[in-house]
C-alpha positions, 0 to 999 in steps of 0.5 A: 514790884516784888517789895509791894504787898501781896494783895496790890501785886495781885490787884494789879495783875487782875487789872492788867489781866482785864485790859488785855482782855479787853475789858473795862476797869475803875482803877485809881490814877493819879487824880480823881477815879477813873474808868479805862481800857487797853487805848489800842481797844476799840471796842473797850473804848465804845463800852466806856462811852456807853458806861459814862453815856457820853458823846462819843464826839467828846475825846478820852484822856489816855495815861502813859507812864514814860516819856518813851511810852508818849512819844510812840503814842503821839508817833513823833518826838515830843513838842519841847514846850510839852517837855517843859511844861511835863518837867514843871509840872507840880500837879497831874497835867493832861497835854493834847498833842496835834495827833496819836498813833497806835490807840484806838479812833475814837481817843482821837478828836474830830481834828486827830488831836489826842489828850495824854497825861503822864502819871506819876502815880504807881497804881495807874503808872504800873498799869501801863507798864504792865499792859505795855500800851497807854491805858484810858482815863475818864472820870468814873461818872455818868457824863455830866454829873459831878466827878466821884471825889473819892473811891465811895462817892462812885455811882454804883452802876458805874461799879457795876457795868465795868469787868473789874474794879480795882481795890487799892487805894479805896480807902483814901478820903481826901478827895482829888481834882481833875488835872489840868488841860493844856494843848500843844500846838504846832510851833509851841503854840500853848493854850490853856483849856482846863 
């Protein structure tokens, strides 16, 4: 890390700062911008479905960077059908396991399951390990408006609910995509959501 720019070492610290504070962020991820917390936070996660003004019946996606990390997160070893699908994974992939452990209640659907993505992307991967525990991902927007293709197309009231909006990364103008969304059940059962 000592090799990167002063003004991304500094962001970055910021950012962890504020997840092990228990606040809220917008941060860049390896998809669309995102809004996140400390998945072990409940109270981080409540404040965030109250920022999209979301339903709290509808789950969070929750980012880890390693395998290690997933396997703790979802408190057992990986599916092998989830480690195929993570290994040839071209684009960002969201997998929803039976069940997580160690993250906050309300990440988890009302039948226990919980989505998690590995990122690949350094900004939202060393936010992870930095913090040392998975880290929240949602879309920044209101629930049920369009997701902010780039970093300018964010609501400003989404920027301002939140304790710290990341800096890096603003610039870029190629919009992105949500990731796609599989589950994984039991037996390597496979369906595909998104």
């Amino acid at each position: 890390m000592s090799r990167l720019p002063q003004a991304y070492r500094d962001d970055l610290r910021a950012a962890v700062d504020t997840l092990r504070s228990g606040g809220v962020i917008v941060y860049p991820t390896d998809t669309i911008w995102g809004i996140g917390c400390d998945a072990r936070c409940s109270e981080a996660v409540r404040r965030i479905f109250d920022i999209k003004r979301r339903a709290d019946s509808k789950a969070l996606i929750t980012l880890v960077d390693s395998l290690a990390m997933l396997e703790r997160t979802i408190g057992e070893e990986i599916p092998e059908a989830a480690e195929q699908l993570i290994e040839v994974a071209v684009d960002p992939l969201t997998i929803v396991y039976d069940h997580g452990r160690g993250v906050a209640p309300e990440l988890l659907a009302p039948d226990g399951s919980i989505g998690i993505r590995l990122t690949r992307e350094t900004f939202s991967a060393a936010l992870c390990r930095g913090l040392g525990a998975p880290v929240v991902s949602t879309s920044a927007n209101i629930s049920g408006r369009p997701s902010a293709p780039t970093f300018a197309d964010i609501d400003p009231g989404i920027l301002a609910a939140v304790d710290y909006v990341c800096l890096s990364r603003r610039d870029e103008h190629v919009p992105a995509r949500p990731s796609g969304i599989i589950k994984v059940g039991r037996g390597g059962l496979i369906r595909i959501i998104r």
